[in-house]
N, C-alpha and C positions, 0 to 999 in steps of 0.2 A: 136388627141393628148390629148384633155379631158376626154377621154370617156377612154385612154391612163393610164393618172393619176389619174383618179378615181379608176380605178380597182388596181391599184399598193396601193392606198392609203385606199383602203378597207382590199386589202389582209395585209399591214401590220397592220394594225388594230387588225385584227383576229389574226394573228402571236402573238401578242403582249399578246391578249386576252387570248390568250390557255398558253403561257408560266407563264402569271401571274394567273392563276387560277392552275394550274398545279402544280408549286411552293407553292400555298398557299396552296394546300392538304396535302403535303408532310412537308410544317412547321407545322400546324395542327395535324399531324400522329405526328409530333416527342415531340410534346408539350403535346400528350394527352394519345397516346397508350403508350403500354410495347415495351419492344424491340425484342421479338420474333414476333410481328407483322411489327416493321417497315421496317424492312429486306426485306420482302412482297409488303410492300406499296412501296418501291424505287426501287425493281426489276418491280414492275408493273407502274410507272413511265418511268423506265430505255426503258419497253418494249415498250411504249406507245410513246416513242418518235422515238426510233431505231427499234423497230420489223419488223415495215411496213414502210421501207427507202422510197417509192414512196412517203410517206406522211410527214411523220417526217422530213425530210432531207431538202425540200422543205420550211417545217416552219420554221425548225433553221434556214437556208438560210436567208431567210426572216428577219426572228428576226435581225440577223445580219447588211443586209443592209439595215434593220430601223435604225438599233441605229446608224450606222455610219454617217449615210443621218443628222440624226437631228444634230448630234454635230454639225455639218457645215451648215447647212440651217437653215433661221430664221423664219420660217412660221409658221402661229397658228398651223399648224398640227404637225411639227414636234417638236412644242416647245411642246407639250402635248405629243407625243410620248416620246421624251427623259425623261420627267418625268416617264412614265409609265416603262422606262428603266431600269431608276435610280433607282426602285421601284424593278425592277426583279431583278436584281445585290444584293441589297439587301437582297432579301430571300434568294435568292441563298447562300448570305455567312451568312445567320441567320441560314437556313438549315442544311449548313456544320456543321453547328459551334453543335448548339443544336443536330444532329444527332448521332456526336461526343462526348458530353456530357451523353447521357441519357445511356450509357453503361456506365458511371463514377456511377451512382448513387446504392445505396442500400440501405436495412433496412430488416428487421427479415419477411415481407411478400413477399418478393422477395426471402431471401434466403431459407424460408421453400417451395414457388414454385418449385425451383430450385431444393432443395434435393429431395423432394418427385417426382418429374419427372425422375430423374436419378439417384434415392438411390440403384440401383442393379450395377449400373455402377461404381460408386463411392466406392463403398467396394471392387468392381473386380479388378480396379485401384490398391488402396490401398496394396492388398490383393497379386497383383503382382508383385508389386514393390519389396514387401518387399521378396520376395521370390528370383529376382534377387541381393539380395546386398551378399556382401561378409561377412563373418560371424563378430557377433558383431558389426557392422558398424551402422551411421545413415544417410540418404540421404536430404538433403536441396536444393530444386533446384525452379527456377520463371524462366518466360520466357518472360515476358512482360516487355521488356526495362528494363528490367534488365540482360545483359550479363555476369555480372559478377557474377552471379547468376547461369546461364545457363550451367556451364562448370562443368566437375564433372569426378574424374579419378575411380568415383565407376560404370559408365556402360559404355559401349562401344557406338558407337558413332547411332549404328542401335538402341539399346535400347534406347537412349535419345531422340531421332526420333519418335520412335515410344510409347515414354511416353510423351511426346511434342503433340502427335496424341491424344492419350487416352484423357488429357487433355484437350485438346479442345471440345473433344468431349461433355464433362457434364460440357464446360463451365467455366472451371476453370482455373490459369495461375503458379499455385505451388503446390506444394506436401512435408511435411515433416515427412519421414518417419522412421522406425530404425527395427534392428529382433534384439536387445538389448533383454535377457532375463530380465523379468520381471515379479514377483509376484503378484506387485499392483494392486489392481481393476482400478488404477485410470490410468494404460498407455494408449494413445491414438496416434494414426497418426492424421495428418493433414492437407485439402489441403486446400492451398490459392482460394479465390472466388473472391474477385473484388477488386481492390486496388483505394481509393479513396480520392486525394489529398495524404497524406502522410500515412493515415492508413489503414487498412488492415482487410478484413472482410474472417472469414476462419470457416470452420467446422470439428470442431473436431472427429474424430470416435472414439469412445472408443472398446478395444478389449474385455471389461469384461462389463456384463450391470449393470448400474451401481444404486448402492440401493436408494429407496427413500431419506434416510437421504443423502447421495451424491450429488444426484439434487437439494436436498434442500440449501447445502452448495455451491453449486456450481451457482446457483442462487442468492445467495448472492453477487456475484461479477458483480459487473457494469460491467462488460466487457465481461460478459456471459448469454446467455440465452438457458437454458435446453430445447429442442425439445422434444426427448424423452430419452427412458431407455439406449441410446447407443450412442446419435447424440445432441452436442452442437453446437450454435453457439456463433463463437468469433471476438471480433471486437479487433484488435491491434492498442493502438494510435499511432497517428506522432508527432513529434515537435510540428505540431501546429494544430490548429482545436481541434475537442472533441476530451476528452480523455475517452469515453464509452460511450454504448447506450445509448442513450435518454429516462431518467427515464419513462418519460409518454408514451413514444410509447413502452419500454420495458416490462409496465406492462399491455399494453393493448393488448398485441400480447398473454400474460402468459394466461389473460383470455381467449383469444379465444380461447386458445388451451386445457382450461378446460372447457368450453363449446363444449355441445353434439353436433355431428356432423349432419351437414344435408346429 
């Protein structure tokens, strides 16, 4: 019967050990990487507990009738155990939480990552949109919790499916487009990039490229920073928080991007 509880009280042990070490990779990943990696690191958690059910399933098991055993039983073991519980519970909803946040966040070296990865896709988008609207019209549509957004009698319901689609694809959650004829160098579409707290960070395309004195003016506006000859980006305030980029990260983003490239 000792020899009984021993092994039960070693294996929860380990149970305990692997989930709070496991947990703490995975707060770690979200505290420290980008979020095209952490996607990676939680499927490779996800697989590391569920892949190989013979093992996984056994540990959760386990986990489990640790933690239920100590709420009820007052022994030095379990009273250390329920801490170590109370400890997993914990990360667990610190992970949720931060996991769910770090897709909240952005700034001007996130969104030049983002364009220069899917700047062919992005103009194809655009480019097609504007090709389905009805003549003269302009299109404004978001899709991230915002429904009232989402609904539009300028495409049909396959087309807003599969502009819903496109959009995901390069990472984005709006589009604001027009075939509005237009003479000015300065018209551009638009698509929504990450919407954070109440404001709204978006890349403007411009259809004509646009003159140095252009970018120079157009720099001029806290709420804008020139990329290049055709591609801004813009930040839209909210009610509340900032109401434009952050003067010192906005001009230290300018110089890097007039510094030679490696």
């Amino acid at each position: 019967m000792n020899k009984r509880n021993h092994i039960l009280q070693s294996l929860r042990y380990k149970s305990a050990k692997i989930i709070t070490i496991l947990l703490l990779i995975l707060t770690i990943v979200c505290l420290t990487w980008e979020r095209v990696y952490i996607d990676l690191a939680v499927f490779s958690g996800v697989l590391f507990l569920f892949g190989a059910c013979f093992i996984s399933i056994p540990i959760i098991g386990i986990w489990i009738y640790s933690f239920i055993k100590s709420i009820f039983r007052h022994t030095e073991t379990d009273k250390v155990l329920l801490y170590v519980h109370i400890l997993d519970l914990l990360l667990l909803g610190v992970f949720i939480y931060i996991s769910d946040q770090v897709l909240l966040d952005c700034n001007p070296d996130i969104m030049a990552k983002q364009y220069t990865e899917y700047e062919t896709q992005m103009w194809n988008t655009v480019n097609n949109t504007r090709e389905l609207l009805p003549d003269s019209s302009r299109l404004v549509i978001e899709f991230e919790d915002q429904d009232y957004l989402s609904k539009t009698d300028l495409l049909n319901e396959k087309q807003v499916n599969d502009l819903h689609k496109s959009l995901a694809n390069i990472g984005c959650i709006g589009i604001e487009v027009d075939n509005i004829d237009s003479t000015g160098n300065l018209a551009y579409s638009k698509l929504r990039f990450r919407r954070v707290g109440m404001g709204m960070y978006s890349f403007r395309l411009y259809l004509n490229h646009l003159t140095p004195e252009e970018r120079e003016n157009l720099n001029k506006d806290y709420n804008l920073i020139v990329f290049n000859d055709s591609t801004v980006f813009e930040y839209g305030s909210g009610v509340f928080g900032p109401q434009y980029f952050d003067s010192d990260i906005k001009q230290e983003f300018l110089e890097k991007l007039k510094s030679p490239q490696d």
